[in-house]
C-alpha positions in Angstrom: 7.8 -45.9 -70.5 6.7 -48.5 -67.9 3.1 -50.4 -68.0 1.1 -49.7 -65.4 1.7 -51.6 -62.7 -2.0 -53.2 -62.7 -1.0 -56.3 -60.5 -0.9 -54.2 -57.1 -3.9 -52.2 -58.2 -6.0 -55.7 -58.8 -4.1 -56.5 -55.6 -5.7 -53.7 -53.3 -9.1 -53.8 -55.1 -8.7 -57.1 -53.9 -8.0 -56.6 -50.2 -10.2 -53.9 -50.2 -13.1 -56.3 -51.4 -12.6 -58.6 -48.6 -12.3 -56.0 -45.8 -15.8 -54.8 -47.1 -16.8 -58.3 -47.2 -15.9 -59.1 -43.7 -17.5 -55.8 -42.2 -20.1 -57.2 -43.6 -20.2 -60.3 -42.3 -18.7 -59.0 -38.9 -21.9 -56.6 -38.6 -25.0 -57.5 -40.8 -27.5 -56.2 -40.1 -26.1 -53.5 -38.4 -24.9 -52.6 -35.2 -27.6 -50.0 -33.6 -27.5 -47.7 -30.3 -30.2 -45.1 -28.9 -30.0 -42.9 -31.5 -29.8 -45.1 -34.1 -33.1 -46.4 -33.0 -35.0 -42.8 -32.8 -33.7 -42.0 -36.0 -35.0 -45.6 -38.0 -38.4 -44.9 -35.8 -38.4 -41.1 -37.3 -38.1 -42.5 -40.9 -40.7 -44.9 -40.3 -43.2 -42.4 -39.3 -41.8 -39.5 -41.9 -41.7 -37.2 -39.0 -38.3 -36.1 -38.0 -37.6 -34.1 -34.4 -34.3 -32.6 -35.6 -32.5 -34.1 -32.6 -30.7 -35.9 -34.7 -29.7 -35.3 -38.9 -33.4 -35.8 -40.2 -31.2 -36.6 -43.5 -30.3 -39.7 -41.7 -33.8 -40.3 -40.2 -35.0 -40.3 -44.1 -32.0 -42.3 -45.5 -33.1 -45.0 -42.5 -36.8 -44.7 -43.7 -35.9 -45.9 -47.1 -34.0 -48.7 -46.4 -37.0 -49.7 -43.6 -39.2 -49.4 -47.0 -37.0 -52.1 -48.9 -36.6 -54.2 -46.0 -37.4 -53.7 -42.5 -34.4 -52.5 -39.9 -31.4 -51.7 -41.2 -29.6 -54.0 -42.9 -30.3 -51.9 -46.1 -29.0 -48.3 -44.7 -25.7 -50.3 -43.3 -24.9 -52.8 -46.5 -24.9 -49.1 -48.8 -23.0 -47.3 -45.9 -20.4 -49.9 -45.8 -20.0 -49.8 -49.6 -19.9 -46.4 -49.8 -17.4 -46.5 -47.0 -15.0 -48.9 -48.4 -15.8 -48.1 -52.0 -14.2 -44.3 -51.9 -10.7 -45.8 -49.8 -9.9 -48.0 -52.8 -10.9 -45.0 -55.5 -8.0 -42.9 -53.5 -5.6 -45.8 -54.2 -6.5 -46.0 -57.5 -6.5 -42.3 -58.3 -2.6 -42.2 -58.7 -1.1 -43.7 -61.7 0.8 -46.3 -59.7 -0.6 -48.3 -56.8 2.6 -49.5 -54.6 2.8 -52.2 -52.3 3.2 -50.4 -49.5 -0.1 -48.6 -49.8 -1.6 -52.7 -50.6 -0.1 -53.3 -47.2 -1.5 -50.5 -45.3 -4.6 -51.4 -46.7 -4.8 -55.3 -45.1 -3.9 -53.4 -42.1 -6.6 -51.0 -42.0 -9.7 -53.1 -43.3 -9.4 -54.7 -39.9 -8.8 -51.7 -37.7 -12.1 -50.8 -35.9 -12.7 -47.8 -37.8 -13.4 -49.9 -40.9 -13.7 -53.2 -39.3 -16.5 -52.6 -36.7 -17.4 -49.0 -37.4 -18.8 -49.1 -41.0 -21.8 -51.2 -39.5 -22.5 -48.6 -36.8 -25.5 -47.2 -38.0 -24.9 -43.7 -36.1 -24.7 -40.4 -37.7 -20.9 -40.4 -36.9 -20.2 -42.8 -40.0 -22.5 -41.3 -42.1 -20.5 -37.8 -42.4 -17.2 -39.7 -42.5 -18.0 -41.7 -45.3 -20.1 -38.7 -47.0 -16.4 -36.9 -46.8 -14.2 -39.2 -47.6 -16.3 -40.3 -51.1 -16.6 -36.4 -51.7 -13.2 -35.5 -51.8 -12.3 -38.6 -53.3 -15.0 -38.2 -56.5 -12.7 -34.5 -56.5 -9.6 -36.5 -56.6 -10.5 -38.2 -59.3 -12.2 -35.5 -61.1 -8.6 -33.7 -60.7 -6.5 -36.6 -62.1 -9.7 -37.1 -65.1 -9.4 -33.4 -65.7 -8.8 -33.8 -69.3 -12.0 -36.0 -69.9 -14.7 -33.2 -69.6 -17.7 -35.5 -69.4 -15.6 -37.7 -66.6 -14.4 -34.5 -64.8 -18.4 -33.0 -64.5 -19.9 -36.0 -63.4 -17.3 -37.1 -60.3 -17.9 -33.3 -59.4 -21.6 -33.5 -59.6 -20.8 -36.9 -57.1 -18.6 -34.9 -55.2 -20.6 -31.9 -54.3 -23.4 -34.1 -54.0 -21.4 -36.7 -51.1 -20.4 -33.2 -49.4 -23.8 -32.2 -49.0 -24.7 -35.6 -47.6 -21.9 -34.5 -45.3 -23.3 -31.4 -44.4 -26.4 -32.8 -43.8 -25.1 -35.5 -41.7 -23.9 -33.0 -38.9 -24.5 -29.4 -38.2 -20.5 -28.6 -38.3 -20.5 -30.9 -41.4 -20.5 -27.7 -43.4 -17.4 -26.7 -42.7 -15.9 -29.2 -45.5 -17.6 -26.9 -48.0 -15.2 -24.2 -48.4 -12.4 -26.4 -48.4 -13.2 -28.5 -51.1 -14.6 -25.4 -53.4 -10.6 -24.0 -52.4 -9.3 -27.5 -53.2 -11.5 -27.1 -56.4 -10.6 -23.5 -57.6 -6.6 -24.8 -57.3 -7.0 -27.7 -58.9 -8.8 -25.5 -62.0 -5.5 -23.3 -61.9 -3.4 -26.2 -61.9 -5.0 -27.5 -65.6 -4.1 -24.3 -66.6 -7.8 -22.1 -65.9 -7.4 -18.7 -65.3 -7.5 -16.9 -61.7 -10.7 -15.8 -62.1 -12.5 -18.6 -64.1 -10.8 -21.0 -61.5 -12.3 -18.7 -58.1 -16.0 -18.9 -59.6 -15.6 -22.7 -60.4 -14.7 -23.4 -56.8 -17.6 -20.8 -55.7 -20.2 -22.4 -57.8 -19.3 -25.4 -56.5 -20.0 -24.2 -53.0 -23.2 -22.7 -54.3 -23.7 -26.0 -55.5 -23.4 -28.2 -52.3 -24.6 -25.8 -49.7 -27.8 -25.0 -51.7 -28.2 -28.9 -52.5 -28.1 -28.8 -48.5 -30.1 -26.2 -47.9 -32.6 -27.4 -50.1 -32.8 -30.8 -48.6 -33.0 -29.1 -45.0 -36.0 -27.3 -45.7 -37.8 -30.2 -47.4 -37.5 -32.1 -44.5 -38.5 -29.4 -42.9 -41.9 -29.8 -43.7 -42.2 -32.6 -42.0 -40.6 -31.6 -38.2 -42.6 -32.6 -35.7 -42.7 -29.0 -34.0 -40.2 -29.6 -31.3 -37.7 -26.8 -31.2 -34.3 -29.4 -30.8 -32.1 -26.6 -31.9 -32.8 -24.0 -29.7 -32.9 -26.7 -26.9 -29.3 -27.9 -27.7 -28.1 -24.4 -27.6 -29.3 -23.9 -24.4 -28.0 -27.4 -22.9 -24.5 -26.7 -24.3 -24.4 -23.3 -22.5 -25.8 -24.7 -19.4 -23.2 -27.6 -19.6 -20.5 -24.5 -19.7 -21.5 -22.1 -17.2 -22.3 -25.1 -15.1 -18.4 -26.4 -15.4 -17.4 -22.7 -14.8 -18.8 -22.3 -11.7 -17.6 -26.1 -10.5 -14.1 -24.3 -11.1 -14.9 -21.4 -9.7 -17.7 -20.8 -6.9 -16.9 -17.4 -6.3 -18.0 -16.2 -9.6 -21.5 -14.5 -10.3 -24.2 -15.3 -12.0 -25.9 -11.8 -12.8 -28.5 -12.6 -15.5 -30.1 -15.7 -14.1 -29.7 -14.5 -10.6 -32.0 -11.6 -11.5 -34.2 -13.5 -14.3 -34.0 -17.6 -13.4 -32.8 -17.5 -10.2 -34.4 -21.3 -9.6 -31.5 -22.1 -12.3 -28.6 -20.5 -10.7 -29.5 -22.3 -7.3 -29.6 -25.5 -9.4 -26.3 -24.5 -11.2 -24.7 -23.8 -8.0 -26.2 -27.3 -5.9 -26.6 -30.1 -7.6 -24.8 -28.6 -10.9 -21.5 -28.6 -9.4 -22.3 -31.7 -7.4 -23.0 -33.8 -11.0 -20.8 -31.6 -13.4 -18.0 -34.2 -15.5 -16.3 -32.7 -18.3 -16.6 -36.1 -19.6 -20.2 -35.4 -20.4 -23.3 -33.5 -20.1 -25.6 -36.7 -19.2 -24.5 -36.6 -15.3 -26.4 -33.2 -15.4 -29.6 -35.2 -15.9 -29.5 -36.9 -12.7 -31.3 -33.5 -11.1 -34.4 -33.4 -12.1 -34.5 -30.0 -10.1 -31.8 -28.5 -12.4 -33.4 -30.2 -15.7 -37.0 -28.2 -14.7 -35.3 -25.2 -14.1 -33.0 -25.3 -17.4 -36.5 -26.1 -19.2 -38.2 -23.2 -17.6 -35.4 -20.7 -18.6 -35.6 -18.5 -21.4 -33.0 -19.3 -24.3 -32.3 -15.6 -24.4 -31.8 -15.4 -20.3 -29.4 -18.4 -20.7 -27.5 -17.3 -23.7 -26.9 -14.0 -22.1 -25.7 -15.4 -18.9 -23.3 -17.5 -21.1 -22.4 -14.3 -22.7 -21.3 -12.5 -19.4 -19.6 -15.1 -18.2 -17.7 -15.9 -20.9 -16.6 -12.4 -21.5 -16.1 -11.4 -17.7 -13.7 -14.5 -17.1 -12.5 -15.6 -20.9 -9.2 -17.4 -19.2 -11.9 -19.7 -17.2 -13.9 -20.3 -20.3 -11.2 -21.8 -22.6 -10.2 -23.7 -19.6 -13.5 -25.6 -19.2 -13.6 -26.0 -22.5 -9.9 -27.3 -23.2 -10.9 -29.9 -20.7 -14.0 -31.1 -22.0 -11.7 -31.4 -25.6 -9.3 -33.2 -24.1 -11.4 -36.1 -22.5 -12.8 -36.1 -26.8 -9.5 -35.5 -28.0 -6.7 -37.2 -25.4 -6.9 -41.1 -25.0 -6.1 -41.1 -21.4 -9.9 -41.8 -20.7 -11.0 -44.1 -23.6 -12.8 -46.7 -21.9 -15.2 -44.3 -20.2 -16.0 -42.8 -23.6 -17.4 -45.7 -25.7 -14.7 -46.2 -28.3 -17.1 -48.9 -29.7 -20.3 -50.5 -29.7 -21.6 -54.2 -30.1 -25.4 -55.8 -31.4 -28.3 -53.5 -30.7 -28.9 -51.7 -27.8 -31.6 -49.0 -27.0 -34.6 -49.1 -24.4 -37.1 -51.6 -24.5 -40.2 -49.3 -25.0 -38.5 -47.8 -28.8 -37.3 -51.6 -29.8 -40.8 -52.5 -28.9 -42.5 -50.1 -31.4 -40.2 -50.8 -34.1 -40.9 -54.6 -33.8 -36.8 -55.1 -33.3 -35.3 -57.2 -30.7 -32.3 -56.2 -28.5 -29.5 -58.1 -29.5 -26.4 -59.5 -27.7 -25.4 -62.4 -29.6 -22.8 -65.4 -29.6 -21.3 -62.8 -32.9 -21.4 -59.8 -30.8 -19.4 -61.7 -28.0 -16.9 -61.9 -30.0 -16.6 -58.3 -31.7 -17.0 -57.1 -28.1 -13.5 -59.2 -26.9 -12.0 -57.8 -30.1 -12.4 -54.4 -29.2 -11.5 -55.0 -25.6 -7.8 -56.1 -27.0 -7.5 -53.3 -29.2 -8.7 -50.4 -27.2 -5.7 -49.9 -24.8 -3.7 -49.5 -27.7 -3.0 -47.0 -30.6 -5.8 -48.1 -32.8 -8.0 -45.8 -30.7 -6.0 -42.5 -30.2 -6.8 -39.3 -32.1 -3.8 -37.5 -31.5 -1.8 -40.1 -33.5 -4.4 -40.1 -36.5 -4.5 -36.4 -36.0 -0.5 -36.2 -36.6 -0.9 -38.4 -39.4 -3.3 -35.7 -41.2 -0.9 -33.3 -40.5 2.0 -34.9 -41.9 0.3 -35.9 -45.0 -1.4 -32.9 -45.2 2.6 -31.4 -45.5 3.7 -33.5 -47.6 0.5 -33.2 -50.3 1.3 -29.0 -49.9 4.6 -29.8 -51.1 4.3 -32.1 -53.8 1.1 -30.0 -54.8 -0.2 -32.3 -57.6 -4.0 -31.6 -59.0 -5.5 -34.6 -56.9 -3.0 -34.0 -54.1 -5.1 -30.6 -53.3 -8.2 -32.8 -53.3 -6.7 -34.5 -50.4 -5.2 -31.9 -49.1 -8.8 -30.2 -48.6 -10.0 -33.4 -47.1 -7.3 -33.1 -44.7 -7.7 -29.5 -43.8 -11.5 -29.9 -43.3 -11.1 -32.6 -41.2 -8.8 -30.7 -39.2 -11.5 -28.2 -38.8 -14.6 -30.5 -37.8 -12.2 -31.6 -35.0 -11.0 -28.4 -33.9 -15.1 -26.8 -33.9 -15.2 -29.3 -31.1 -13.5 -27.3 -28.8 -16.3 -25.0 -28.6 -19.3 -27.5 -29.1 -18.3 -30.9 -27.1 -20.5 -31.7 -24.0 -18.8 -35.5 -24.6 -16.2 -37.2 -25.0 -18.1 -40.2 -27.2 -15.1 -42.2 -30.1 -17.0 -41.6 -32.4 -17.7 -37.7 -32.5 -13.9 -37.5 -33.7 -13.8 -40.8 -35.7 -13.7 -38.6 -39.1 -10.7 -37.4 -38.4 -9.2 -41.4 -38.0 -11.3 -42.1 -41.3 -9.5 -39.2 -43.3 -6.0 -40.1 -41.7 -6.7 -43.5 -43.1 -8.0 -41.9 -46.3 -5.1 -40.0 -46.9 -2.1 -42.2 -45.8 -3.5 -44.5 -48.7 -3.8 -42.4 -50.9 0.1 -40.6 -50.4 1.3 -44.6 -49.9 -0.3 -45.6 -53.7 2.7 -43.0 -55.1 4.7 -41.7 -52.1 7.1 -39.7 -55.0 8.0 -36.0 -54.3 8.0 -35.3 -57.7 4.8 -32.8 -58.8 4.5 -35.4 -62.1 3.0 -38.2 -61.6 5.0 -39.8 -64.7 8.2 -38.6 -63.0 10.8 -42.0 -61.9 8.6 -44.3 -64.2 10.5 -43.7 -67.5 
């Protein structure tokens, strides 16, 4: 039997050390937009709005505690970030060159160059994922090692909760990983039944652990009702692209309940509409009181009708608007990137931060200008990517190769709940599924063998 091969492991630790490190440097102290800025002024104050992940708001609060800003948030984030690629290239028993290589090549890629210093929610669920369903990997190829195996699934459901957390349609991770789990049980040789209630208490586990953490912070929302008022823009945003295709069509509920919003729809509505996002809709002040004066329950029922008188004209509006998210045909209208720190001066001003647009940023900013014409930016190709790893981990079906697998799959299925909940086409509301791609293409290039045993070619 061969030795481990440990020089290309110590190899890709290596590379993956100074890709972190550069981020690092590239970034520090973090690289902040609008949001970002609400959310650090939320955990400041310990009252969170629920515009945005309060998880994040708190997270941001902590690290304001330790030091002021970011800088903390962004140093663990990076970590974290960087930290769970290399444990998928070392979960195989061989680490081959080829996956070293891929690895210099993706530590300065945007997604782990520039993005792991974005402090945006975006980067928070993508790392949360990928260090979830990597702890599972490794818990999988540890399986044997019972204290090992319990603790990296503790990590696991604990980073998928994080996830969860991190954005509403985060939770849709959950069931694949507690299906990843529950194979991976049968695999080591559990029983059918032993094997489903492992992978169900594990998504007991993650969804109470974000449940629990909801409520918590619950009890410290500052009243406004940011749910209920998203709901409401995103079905304004649709009938309001619906009737830009279509004129001709009725609107019978607000016509007869908020007929100042249908008149709004139908004026300056179809005049502003872009399915490249909802913000041109806020250039009417006239249609932003009337959408606030509505009833949620007059406007979900008007979405209702419409959607179910003229379904055809429904998943067209809505295959457009996923298709300026999706398709790179429009990438530089749809902030692929982001450079020093940027938000409005009255927010900055509270929080004692300065905008920032540095000689440093300058120069991040030409970077991305050279790379975003190119293929370092397109989803579709990272989203083929998934799916041919995703293939070739069903076939080879190892216990950690289902781990990835599930990463894979759920990934797949953040992207495609976009369909129905995009009013934008922003990078980085798909920039999991580039993250996971990445994720996974190390992971399959570390030991790219066929063969279900890992020990299989070595002897």
């Amino acid at each position: 039997m061969r030795t481990r091969p440990a020089v290309s492991r110590i190899v890709a630790s290596s590379v993956m050390a100074a890709g972190c490190a550069a981020s690092l440097a590239a970034e520090y102290p973090g690289t902040l937009v609008y949001d970002s800025v609400v959310q650090l002024g939320e955990g400041r104050a310990g009252r969170y709005g629920f515009w945005h992940p309060p998880a994040m708001s708190w997270l941001l609060g902590l690290s304001d505690r330790l030091a002021p800003g970011a800088a903390v948030y962004m140093t663990v984030q990076t970590l974290v970030g960087f930290g769970a690629l290399l444990l998928l290239m070392l979960v195989p028993k061989r680490t081959s060159w080829a996956a070293v290589a891929a690895a210099a090549v993706f530590a300065f890629l945007p997604q782990l160059f520039l993005y792991q210093g974005f402090v945006i929610k975006d980067v928070l669920f993508a790392d949360a994922m990928i260090a979830g369903f990597a702890a599972l990997a490794a818990a999988a190829a540890w399986w044997r090692r019972r204290g090992v195996r319990w603790t990296l699934l503790a990590i696991s459901a604990a980073f998928l909760a994080l996830a969860a957390l991190a954005r509403q349609n985060g939770v849709l991770l959950l069931p694949f990983a507690a299906l990843a789990l529950a194979a991976i049980a049968a695999k080591n040789g559990a029983a059918k039944r032993k094997s489903a209630a492992l992978g169900l208490a594990f998504l007991v586990a993650s969804g109470a652990g974000a449940f629990a953490a909801t409520a918590a912070l619950s009890l410290c929302h500052d009243g406004t009702p940011a749910a209920a008022t998203q709901f409401k823009i995103l079905r304004v945003y649709d009938i309001t692209g619906m009737i830009a295709r279509h004129p001709e069509y009725r609107l019978t509920v607000l016509d007869a309940h908020a007929p100042a919003l249908a008149a709004a729809i139908r004026s300056d509505g179809v005049r502003l509409y872009s399915p490249a996002k909802n913000d041109t809709l806020e250039g009417s002040v006239r249609l932003a009181t009337a959408r606030n004066a509505a009833s949620q329950g007059v406007v979900a029922a008007e979405w209702r009708a419409l959607a179910a008188a003229h379904p055809a004209a429904w998943l067209a509006q809505r295959a457009e608007v996923f298709a300026w998210a999706f398709l790179p045909a429009h990438i530089a209208a749809c902030h692929p990137f982001y450079v020093g720190v940027q938000a409005d001066a009255g927010n900055l001003a509270a929080l004692g931060i300065e905008k920032r647009f540095d000689a440093r940023d300058e120069a991040l900013l030409r970077y991305g200008y050279v790379l975003m014409p190119t293929p370092a930016f397109w989803h579709p190709l990272y989203g083929a990517v998934a799916l041919a790893a995703l293939f070739f981990l069903l076939v080879r079906r190892r216990p950690e190769d289902l781990a990835v697998a599930g990463l894979l799959a759920g990934a797949l299925a953040f992207v495609a709940s976009f369909f129905v909940i995009s009013i934008a086409c922003d990078y980085r509301y798909l920039y999991a599924l580039d993250l996971g791609a990445m994720a996974a293409t190390l992971y399959v290039l570390a030991d790219p063998n066929l063969t279900k045993s890992p020990h299989a070619g070595t002897a």
